[in-house]
C-alpha positions as CSV (number, residue, x, y, z in Angstrom):
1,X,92.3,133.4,98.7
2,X,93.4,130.5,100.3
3,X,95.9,128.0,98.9
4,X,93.0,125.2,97.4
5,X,90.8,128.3,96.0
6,X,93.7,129.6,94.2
7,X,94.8,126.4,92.3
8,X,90.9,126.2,90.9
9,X,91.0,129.2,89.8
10,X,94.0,129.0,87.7
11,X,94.0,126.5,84.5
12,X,95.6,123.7,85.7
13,X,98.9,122.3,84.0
14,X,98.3,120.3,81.0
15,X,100.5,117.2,82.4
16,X,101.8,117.1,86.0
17,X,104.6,113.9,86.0
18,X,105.5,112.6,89.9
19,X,108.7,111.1,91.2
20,X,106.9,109.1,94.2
21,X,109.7,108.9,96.7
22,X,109.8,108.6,100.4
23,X,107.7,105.3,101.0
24,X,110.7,103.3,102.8
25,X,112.0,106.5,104.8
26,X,107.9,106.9,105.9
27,X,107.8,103.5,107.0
28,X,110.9,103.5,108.9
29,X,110.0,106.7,111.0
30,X,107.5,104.5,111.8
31,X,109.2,101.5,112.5
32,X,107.6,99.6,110.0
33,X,108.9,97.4,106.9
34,X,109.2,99.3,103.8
35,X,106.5,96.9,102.3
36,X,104.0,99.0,104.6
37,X,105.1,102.4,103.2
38,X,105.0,100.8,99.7
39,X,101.6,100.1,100.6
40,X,100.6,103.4,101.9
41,X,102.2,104.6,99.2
42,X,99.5,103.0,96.6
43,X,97.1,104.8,98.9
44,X,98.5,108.2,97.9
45,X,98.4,106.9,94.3
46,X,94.3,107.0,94.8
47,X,94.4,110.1,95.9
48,X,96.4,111.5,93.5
49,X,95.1,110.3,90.4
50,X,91.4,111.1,91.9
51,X,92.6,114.9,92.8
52,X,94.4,115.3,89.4
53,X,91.1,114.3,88.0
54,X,88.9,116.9,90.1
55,X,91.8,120.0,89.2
56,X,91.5,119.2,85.5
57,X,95.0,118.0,84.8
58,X,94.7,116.5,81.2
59,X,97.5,114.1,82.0
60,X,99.0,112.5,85.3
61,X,102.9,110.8,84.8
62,X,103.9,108.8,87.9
63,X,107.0,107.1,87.8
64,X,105.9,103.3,89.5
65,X,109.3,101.4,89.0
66,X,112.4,102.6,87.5
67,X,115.2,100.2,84.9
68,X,117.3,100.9,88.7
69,X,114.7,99.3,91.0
70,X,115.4,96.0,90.4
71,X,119.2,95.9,92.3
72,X,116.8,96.8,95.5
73,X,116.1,93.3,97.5
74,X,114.4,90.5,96.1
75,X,111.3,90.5,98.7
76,X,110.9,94.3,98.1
77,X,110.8,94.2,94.6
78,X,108.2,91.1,94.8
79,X,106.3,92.8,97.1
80,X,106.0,96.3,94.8
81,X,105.1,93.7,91.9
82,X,102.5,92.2,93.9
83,X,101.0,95.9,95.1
84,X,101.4,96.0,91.3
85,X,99.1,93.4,90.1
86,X,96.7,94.2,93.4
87,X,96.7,98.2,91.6
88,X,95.6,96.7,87.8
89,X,93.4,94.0,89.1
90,X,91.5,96.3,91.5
91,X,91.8,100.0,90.3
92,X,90.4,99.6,86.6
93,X,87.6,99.3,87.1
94,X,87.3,102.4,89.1
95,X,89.4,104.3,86.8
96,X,87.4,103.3,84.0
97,X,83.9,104.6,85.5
98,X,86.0,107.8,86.0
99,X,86.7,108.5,82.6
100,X,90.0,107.8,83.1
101,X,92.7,106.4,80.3
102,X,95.3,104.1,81.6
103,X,98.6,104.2,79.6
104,X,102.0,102.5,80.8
105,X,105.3,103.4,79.4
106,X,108.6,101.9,79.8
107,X,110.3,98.1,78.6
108,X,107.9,95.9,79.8
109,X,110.1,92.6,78.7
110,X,111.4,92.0,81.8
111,X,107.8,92.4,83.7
112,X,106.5,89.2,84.1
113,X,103.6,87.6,81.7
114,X,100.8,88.1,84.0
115,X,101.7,91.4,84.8
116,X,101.9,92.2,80.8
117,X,98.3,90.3,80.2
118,X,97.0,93.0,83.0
119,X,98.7,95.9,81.6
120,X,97.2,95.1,78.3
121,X,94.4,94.9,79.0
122,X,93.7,97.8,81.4
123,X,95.2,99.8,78.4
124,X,92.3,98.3,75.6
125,X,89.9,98.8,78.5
126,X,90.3,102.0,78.8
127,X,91.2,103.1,75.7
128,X,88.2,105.1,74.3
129,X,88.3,107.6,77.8
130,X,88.3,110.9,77.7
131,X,89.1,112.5,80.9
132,X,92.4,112.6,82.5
133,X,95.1,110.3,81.1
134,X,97.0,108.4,83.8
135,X,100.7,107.6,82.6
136,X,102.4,104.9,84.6
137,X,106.4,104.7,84.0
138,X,107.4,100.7,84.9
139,X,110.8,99.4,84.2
140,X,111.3,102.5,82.5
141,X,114.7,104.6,82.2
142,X,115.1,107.8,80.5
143,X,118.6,107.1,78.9
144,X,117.1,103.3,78.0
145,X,114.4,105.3,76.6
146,X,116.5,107.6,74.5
147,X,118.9,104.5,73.1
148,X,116.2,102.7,71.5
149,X,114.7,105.8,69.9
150,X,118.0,106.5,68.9
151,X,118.5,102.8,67.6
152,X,115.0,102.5,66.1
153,X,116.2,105.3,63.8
154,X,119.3,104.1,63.1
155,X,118.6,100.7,62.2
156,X,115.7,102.6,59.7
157,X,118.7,104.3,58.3
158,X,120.5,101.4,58.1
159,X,117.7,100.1,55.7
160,X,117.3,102.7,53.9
161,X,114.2,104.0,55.1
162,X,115.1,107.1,56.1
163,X,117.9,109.5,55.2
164,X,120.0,110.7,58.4
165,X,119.6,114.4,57.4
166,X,115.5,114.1,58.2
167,X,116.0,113.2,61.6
168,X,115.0,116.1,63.8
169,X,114.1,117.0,67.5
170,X,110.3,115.3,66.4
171,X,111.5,112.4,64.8
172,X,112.8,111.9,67.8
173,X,110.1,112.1,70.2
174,X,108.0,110.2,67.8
175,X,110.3,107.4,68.4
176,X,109.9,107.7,72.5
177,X,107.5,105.3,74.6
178,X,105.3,108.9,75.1
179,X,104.6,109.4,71.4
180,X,101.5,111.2,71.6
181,X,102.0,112.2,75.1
182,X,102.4,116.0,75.9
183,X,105.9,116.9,77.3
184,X,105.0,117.9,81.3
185,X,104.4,121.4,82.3
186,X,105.4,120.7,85.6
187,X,107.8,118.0,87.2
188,X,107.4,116.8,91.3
189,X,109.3,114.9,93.5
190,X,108.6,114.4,96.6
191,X,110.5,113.6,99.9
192,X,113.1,116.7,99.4
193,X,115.7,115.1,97.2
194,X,116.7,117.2,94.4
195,X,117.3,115.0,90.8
196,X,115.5,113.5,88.7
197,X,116.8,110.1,88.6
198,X,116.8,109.4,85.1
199,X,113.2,110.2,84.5
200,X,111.6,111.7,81.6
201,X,115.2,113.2,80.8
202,X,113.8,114.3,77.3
203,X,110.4,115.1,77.9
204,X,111.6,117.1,81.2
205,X,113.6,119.6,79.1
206,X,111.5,122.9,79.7
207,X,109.7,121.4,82.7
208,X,109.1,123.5,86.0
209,X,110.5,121.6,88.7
210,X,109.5,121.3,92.1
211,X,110.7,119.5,95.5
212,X,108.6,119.1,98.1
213,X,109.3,118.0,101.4
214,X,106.6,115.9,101.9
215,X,107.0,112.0,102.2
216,X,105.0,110.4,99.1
217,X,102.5,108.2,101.4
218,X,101.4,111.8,102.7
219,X,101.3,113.5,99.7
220,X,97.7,114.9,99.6
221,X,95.5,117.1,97.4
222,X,96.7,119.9,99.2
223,X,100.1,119.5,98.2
224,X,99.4,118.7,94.4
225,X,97.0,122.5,94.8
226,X,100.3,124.1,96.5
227,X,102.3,122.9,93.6
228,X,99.8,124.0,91.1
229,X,100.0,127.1,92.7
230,X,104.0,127.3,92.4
231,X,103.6,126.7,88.9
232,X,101.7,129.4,88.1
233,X,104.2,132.0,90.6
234,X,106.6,130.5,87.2
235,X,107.8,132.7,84.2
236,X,108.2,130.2,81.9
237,X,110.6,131.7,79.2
238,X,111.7,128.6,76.8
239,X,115.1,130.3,76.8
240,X,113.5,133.6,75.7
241,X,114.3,136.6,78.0
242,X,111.4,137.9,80.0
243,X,108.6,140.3,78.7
């Protein structure tokens, strides 16, 4: 059995989350500007969210721009807001005849208006979908993400809303931007780095991690089959000792 047959014939992870990293080193191997990997890199993001779909993954996190990105150049960080706007004025449309539901997490305050107009409303457009859930992490930081839960609660205790003593490991999560969202079986990053660069630091707790070699704008269904595959080679223990 071949690497594709075996990832369809296992159950698929419930929520597969994706560090996309290795668009600027894939253009400059290349000898092209890092806005063309960038671009090729919303190519792989089609890919991806169609394969996910076809495997049967219930939920699809991709981290699209971290709290960090913005001390990257001006022009590159316009030109990933513009492939941005491109991605939610072109791809809902699509996704939404797929079944798809679009959700973004992260602070969207310092995204600009028009990009927050489009985010809401790919979000109510998609709402009422049923098939895979496509989680897209802009502006978003896992420690940012944890502080204002952590804040939320407080100033609630502040008020007297809620005693200190009833705030547990749920309370918590209820208070994340992923409320509702199912922690990830399974964490990827591509290009061969090895961290997770502040990215679903909570939700990541008793995640699988796995670091592929692969340069995100070549990242193909194969790969996410291979990694599927990996995950299921896992003994997942939760800090239990094996059976």
């Amino acid at each position: 059995m071949d690497v594709a047959q075996s990832a369809h014939a296992l159950a698929p992870p419930s929520h597969v989350a994706i560090i996309m990293d290795g668009n600027g080193r894939w253009a400059r191997a290349r000898g092209l500007p890092r806005t063309a990997g960038h671009r090729r890199g919303a190519d792989a993001v089609r890919r991806t969210v169609r394969s996910a779909g076809e495997l049967g993954i219930g939920y699809l996190t991709l981290y699209g721009f971290s709290s960090e990105n913005w001390k990257r150049p001006a022009d590159e960080v316009g030109d990933l807001m513009k492939l941005l706007r491109i991605y939610l004025r072109g791809e809902i449309a699509e996704l939404h005849r797929s079944n798809v539901r679009l959700r973004v997490i992260g602070n969207r305050q310092r995204l600009a208006p028009d990009i927050i107009t489009l985010i809401d409303h790919a979000e109510q457009q998609t709402a009422a979908n049923t098939g895979l859930t496509l989680v897209i992490a802009l502006n978003y930081g896992g420690r940012d993400e944890i502080t204002a839960a952590v804040r939320a609660l407080a100033e609630q205790v502040a008020a007297g809303r809620l005693s200190s003593a009833r705030i547990t490991e749920t309370l918590i999560a209820e208070a994340l931007t992923t409320t509702g969202i199912p922690d990830p079986d399974l964490v990827i990053r591509t290009s061969g780095e090895k961290r997770l660069s502040n990215f679903l630091l909570w939700q990541s707790a008793y995640s699988e991690l796995l670091f592929l070699d692969v340069l995100w704008p070549d990242f193909a269904k194969a790969d996410l089959e291979q990694a599927i595959t990996e995950f299921h080679r896992r003994d997942r223990r939760y800090g239990a000792v094996a059976g």
